[in-house]
DSSP file (Angstrom, degrees, kcal/mol; ACC not computed):
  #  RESIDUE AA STRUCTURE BP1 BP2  ACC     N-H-->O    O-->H-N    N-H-->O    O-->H-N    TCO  KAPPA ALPHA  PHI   PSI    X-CA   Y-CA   Z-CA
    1    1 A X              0   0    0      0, 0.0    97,-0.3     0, 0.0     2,-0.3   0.000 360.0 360.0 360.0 124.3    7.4    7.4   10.2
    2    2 A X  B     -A   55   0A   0     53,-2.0    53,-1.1    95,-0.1     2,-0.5  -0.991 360.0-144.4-135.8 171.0    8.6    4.2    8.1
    3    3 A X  E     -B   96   0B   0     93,-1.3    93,-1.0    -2,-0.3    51,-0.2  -0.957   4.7-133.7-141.0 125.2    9.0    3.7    4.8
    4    4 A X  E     -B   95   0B   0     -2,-0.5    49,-0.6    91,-0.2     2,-0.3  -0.253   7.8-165.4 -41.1 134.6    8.6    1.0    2.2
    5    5 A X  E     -BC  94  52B   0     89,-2.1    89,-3.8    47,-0.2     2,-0.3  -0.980  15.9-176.6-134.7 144.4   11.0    0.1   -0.2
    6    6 A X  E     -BC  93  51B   0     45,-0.9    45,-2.3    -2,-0.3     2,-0.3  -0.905  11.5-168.6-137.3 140.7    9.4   -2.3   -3.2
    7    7 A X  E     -BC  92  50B   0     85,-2.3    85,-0.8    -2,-0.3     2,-0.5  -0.885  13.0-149.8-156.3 130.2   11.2   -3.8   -6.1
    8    8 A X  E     -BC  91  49B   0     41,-1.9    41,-2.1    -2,-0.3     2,-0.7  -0.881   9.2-148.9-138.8  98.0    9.0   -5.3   -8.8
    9    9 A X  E     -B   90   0B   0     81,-5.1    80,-1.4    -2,-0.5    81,-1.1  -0.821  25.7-134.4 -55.0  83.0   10.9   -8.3  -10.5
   10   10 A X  E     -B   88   0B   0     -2,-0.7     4,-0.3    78,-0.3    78,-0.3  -0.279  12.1-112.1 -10.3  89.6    9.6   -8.3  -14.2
   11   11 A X    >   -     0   0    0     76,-1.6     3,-2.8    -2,-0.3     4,-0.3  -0.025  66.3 -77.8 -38.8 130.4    8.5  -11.3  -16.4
   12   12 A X  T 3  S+     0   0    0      1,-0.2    -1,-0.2     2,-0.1     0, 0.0  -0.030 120.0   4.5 -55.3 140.0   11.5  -11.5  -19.2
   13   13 A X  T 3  S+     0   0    0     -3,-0.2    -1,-0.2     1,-0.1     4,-0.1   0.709 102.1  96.2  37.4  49.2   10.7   -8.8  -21.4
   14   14 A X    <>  +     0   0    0     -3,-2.8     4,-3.4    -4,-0.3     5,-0.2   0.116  52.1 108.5-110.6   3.7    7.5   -7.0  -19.8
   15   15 A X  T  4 S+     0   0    0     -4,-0.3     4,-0.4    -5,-0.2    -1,-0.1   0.758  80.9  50.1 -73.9 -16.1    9.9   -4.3  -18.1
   16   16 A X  T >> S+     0   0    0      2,-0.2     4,-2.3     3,-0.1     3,-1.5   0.984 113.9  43.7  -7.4-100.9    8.5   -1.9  -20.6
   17   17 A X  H 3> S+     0   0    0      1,-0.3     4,-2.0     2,-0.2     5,-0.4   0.751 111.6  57.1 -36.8 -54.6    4.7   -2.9  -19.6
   18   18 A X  H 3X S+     0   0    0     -4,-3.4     4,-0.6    69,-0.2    -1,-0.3   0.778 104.3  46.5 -74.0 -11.8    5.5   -2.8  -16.0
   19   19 A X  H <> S+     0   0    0     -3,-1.5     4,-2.5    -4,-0.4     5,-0.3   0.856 110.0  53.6 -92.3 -49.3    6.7    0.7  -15.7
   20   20 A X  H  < S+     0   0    0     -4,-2.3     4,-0.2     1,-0.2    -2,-0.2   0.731 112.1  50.5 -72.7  -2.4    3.8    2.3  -17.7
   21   21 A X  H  X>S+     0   0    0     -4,-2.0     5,-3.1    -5,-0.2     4,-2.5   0.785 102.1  51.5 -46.0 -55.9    1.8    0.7  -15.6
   22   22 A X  I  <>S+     0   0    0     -4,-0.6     5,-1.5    -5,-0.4     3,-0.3   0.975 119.6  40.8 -49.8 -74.4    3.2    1.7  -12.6
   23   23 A X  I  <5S+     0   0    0     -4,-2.5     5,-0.3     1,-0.2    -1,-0.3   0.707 125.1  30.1 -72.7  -0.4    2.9    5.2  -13.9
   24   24 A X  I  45S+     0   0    0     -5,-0.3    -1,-0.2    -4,-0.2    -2,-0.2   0.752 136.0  23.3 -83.1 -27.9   -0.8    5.2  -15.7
   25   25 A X  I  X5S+     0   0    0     -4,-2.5     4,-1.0    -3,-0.3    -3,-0.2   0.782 131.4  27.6-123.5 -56.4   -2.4    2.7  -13.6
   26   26 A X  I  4<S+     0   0    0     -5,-3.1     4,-0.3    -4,-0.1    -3,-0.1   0.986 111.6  53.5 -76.1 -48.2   -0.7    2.4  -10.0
   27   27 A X  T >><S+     0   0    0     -5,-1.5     3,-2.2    -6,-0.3     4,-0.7   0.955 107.1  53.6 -58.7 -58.4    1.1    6.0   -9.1
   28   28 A X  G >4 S+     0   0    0     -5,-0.3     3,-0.7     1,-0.3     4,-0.3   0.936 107.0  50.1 -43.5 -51.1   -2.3    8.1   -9.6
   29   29 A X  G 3X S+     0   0    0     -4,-1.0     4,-0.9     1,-0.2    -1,-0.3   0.500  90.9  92.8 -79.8  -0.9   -4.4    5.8   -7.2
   30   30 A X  G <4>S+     0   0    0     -3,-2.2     5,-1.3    -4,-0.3     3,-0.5   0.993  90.8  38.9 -48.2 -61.4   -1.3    6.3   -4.3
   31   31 A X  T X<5S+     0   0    0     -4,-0.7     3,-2.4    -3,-0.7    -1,-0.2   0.835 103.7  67.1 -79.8 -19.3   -2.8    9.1   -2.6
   32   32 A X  T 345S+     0   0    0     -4,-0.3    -1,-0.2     1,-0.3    -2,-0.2   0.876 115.6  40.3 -31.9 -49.4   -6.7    7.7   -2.8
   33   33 A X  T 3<5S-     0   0    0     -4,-0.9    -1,-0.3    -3,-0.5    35,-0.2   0.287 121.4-105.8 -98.7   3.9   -5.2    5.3   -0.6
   34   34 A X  T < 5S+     0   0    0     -3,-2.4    -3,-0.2    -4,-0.3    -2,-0.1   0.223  72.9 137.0 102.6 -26.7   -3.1    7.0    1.6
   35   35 A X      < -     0   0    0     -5,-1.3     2,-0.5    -6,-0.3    -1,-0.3  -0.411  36.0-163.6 -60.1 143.6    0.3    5.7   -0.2
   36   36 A X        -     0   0    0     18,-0.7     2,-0.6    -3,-0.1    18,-0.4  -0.982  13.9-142.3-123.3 134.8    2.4    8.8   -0.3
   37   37 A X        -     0   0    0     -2,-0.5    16,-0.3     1,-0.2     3,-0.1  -0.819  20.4-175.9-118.0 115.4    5.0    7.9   -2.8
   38   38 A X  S    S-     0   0    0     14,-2.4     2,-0.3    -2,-0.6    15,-0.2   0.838  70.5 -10.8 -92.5 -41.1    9.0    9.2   -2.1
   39   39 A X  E     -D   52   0B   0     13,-1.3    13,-1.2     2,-0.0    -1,-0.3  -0.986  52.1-155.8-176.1 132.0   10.9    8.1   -5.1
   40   40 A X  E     +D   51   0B   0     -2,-0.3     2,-0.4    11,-0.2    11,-0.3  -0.945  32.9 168.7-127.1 103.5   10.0    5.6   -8.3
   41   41 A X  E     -D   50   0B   0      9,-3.2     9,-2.2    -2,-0.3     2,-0.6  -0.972  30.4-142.9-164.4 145.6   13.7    4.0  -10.1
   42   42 A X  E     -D   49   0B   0     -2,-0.4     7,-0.2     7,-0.2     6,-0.0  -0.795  28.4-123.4-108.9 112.7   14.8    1.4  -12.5
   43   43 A X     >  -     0   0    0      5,-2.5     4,-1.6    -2,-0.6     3,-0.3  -0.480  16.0-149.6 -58.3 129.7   17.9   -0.4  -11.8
   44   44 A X  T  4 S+     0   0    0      1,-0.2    -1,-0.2     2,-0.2     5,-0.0   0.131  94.6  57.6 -62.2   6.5   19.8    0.1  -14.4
   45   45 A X  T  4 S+     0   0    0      3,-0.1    -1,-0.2     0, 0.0    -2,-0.1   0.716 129.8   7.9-112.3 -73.8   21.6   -2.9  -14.1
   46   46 A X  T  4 S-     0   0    0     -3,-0.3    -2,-0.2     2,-0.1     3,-0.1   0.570  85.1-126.8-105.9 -33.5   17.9   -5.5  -14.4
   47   47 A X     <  +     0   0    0     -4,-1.6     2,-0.4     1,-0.3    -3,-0.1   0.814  56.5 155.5  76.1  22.3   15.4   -2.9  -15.2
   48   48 A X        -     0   0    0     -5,-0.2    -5,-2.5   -39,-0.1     2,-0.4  -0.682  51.3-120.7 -92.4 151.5   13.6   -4.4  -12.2
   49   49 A X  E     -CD   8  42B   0    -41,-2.1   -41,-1.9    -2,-0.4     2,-0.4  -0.713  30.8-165.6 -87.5 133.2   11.5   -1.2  -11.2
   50   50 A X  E     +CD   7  41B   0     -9,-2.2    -9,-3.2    -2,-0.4   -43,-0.2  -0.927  14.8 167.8-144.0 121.0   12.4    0.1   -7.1
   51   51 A X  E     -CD   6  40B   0    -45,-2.3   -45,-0.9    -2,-0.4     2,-0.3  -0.846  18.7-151.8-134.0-176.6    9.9    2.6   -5.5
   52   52 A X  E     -CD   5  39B   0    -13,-1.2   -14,-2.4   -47,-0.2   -13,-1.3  -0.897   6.6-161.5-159.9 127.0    9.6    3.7   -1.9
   53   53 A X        -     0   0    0    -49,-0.6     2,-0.2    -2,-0.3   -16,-0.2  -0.334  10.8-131.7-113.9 178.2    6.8    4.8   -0.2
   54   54 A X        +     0   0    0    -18,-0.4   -18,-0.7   -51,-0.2     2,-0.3  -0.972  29.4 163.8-148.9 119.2    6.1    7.0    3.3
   55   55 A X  B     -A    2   0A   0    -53,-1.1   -53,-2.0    -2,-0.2     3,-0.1  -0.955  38.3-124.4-150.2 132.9    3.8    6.0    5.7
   56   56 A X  S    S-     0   0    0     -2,-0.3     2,-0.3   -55,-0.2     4,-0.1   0.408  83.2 -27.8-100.8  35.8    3.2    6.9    9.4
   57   57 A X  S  > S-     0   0    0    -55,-0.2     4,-2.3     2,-0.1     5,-0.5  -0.861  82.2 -84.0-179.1 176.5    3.3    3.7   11.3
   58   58 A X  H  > S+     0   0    0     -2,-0.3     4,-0.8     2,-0.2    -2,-0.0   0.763 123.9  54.1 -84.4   0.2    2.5    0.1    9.9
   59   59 A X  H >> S+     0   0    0      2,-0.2     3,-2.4     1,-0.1     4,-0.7   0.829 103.6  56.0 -67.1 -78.5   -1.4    0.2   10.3
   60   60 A X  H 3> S+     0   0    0      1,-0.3     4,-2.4     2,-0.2     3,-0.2   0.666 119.5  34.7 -24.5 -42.4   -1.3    3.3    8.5
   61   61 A X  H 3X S+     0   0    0     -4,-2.3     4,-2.9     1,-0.3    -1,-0.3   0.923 111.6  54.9 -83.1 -36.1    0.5    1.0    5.8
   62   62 A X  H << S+     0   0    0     -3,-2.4    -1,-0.3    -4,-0.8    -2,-0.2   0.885 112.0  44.6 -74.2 -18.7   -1.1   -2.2    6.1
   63   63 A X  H >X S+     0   0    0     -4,-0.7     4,-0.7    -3,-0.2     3,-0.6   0.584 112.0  58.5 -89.0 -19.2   -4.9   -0.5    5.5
   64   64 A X  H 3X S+     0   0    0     -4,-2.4     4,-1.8    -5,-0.4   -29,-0.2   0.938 113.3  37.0 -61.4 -45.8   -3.2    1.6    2.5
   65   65 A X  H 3< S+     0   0    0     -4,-2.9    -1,-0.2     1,-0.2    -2,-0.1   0.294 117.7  43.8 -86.1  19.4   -2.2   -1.6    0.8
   66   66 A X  H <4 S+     0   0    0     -3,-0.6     4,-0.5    -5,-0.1    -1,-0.2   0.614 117.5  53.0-120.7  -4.0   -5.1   -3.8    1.6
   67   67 A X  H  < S+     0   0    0     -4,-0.7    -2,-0.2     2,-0.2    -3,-0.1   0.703 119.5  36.6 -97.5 -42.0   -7.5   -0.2    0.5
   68   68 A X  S  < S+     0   0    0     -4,-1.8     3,-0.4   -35,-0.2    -3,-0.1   0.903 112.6  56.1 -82.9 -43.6   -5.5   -0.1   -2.8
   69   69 A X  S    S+     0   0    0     -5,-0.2    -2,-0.2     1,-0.2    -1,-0.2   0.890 112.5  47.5 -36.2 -44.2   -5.4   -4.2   -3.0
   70   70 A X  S    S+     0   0    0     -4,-0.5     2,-1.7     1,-0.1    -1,-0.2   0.425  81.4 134.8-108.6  -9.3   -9.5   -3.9   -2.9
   71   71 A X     >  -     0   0    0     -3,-0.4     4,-2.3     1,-0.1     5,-0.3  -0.363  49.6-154.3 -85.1  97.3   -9.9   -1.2   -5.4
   72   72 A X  H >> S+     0   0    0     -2,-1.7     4,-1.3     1,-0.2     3,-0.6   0.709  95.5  50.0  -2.1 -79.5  -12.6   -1.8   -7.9
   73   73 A X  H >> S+     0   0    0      1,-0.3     4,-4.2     2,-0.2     3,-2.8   0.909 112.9  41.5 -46.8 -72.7  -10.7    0.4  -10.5
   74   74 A X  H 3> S+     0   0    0      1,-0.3     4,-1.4     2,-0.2    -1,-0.3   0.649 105.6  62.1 -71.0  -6.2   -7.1   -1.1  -10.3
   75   75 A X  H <X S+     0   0    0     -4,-2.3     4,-1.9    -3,-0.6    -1,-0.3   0.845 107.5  53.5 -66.0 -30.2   -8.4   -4.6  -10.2
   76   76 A X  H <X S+     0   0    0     -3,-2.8     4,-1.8    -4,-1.3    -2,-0.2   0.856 113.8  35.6 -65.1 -72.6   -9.5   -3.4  -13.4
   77   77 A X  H  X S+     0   0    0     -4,-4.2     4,-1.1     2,-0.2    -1,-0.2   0.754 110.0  55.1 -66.0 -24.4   -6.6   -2.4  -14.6
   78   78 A X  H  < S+     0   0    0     -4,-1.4    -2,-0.2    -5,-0.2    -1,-0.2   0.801 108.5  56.2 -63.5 -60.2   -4.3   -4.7  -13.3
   79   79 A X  H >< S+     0   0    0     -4,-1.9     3,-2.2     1,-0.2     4,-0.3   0.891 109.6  45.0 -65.8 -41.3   -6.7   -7.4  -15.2
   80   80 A X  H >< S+     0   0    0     -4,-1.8     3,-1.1     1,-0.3    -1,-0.2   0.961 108.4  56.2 -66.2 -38.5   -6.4   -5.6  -18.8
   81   81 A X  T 3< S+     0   0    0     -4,-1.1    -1,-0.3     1,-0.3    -2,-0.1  -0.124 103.9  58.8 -94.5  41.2   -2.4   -5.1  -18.6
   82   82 A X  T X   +     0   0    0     -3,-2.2     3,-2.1    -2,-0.1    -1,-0.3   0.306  65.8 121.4-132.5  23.9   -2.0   -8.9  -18.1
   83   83 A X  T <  S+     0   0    0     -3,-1.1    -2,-0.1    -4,-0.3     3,-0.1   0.457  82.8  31.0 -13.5 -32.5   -3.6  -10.1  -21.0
   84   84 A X  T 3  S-     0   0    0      1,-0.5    -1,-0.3     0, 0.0     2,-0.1  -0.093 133.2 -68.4-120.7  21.9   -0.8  -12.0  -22.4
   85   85 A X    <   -     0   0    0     -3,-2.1    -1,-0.5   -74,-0.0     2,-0.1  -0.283  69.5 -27.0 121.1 151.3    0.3  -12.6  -19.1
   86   86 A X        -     0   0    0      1,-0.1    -4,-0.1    -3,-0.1   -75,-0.1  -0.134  34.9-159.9 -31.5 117.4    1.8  -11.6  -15.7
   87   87 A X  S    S+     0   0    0      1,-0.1   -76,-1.6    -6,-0.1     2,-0.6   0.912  70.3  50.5 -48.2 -59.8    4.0   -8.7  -15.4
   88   88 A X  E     -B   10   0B   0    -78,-0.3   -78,-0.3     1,-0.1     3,-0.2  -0.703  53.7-173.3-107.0 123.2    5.7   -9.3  -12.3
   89   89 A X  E    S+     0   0B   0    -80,-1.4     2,-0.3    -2,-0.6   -79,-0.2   0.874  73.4   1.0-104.0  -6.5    7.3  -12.2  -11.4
   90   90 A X  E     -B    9   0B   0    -81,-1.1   -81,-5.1    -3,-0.1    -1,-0.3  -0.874  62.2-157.7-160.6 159.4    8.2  -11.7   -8.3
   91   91 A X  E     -B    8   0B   0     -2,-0.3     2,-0.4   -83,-0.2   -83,-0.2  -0.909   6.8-167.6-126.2 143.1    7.6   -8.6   -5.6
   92   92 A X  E     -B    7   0B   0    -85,-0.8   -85,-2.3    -2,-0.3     2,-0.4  -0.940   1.2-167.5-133.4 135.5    9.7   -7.7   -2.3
   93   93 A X  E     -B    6   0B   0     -2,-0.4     2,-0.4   -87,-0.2   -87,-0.2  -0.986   4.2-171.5-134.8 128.7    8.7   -5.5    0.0
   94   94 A X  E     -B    5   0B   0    -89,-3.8   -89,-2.1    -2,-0.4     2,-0.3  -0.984  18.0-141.1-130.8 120.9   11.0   -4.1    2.8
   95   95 A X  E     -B    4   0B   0     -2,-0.4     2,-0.4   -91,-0.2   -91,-0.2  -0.712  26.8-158.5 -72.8 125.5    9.5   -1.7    6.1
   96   96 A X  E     -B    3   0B   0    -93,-1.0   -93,-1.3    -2,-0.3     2,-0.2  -0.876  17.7-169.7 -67.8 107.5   12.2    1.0    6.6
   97   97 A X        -     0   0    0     -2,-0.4     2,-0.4   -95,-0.2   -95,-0.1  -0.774  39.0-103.5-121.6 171.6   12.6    2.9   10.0
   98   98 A X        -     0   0    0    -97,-0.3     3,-0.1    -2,-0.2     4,-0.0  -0.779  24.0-162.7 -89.4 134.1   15.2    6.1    9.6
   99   99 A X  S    S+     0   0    0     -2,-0.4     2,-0.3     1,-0.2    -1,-0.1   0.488  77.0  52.6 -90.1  12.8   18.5    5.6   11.0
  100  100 A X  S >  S-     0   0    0      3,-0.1     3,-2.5     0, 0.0    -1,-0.2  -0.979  85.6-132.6-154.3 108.2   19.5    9.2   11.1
  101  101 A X  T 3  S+     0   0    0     -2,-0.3     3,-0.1     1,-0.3    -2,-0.0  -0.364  86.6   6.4 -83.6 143.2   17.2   11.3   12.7
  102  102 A X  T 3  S+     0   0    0      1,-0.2     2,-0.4    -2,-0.1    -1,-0.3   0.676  81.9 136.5  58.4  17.6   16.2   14.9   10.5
  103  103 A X    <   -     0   0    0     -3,-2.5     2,-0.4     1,-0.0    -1,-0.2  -0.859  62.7-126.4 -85.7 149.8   18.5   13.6    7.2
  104  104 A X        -     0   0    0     -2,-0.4    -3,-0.0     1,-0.1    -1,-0.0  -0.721  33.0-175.5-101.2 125.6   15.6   14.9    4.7
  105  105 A X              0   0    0     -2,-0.4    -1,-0.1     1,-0.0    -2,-0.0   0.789 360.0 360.0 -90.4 -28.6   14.1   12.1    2.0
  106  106 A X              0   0    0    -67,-0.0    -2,-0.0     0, 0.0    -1,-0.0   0.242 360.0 360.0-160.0 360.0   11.8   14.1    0.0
């Protein structure tokens, strides 16, 4: 099992825009694609948006994201909520492995 951890820098004052996205546009189409999604959370601090996903090995992950990347629908969506511009300025993505075997995530 490993798990993604994602944290979606924000274009100044889109942090709004990028979290009802995330939950209209991005969270339904996770399982279509395989993502299975642990935990979704806004530093309180930046408001830059933190999620973590669940995966079982890194094909599994690397055909989830290139299956959600390729999807008709969210290209779609993606394209409408940038109308006045990008959302994210910049994205980090970190693969996870457990260091503590049986502590329970979800």
């Amino acid at each position: 099992m490993i798990y993604e951890l994602r944290v979606y820098e924000h274009v100044e004052g889109r942090a709004d825009a990028v979290r009802q996205r995330f939950e209209a546009e991005v969270v339904p189409r996770f399982p279509k694609h395989g993502i299975e999604l642990v935990g979704a959370f806004v530093d309180q601090d930046t408001n830059r948006l933190t999620y973590l996903t669940r995966f079982e090995n890194a094909e599994a992950s690397k055909a989830a994201w290139a299956s959600f990347g390729a999807d008709p629908e969210w290209k779609a969506a993606k394209a409408a909520s940038e109308t006045d511009g990008p959302l994210i300025a910049r994205q980090v993505a970190t693969t996870l492995t457990p260091a503590i075997a049986g502590l329970p995530l979800a």
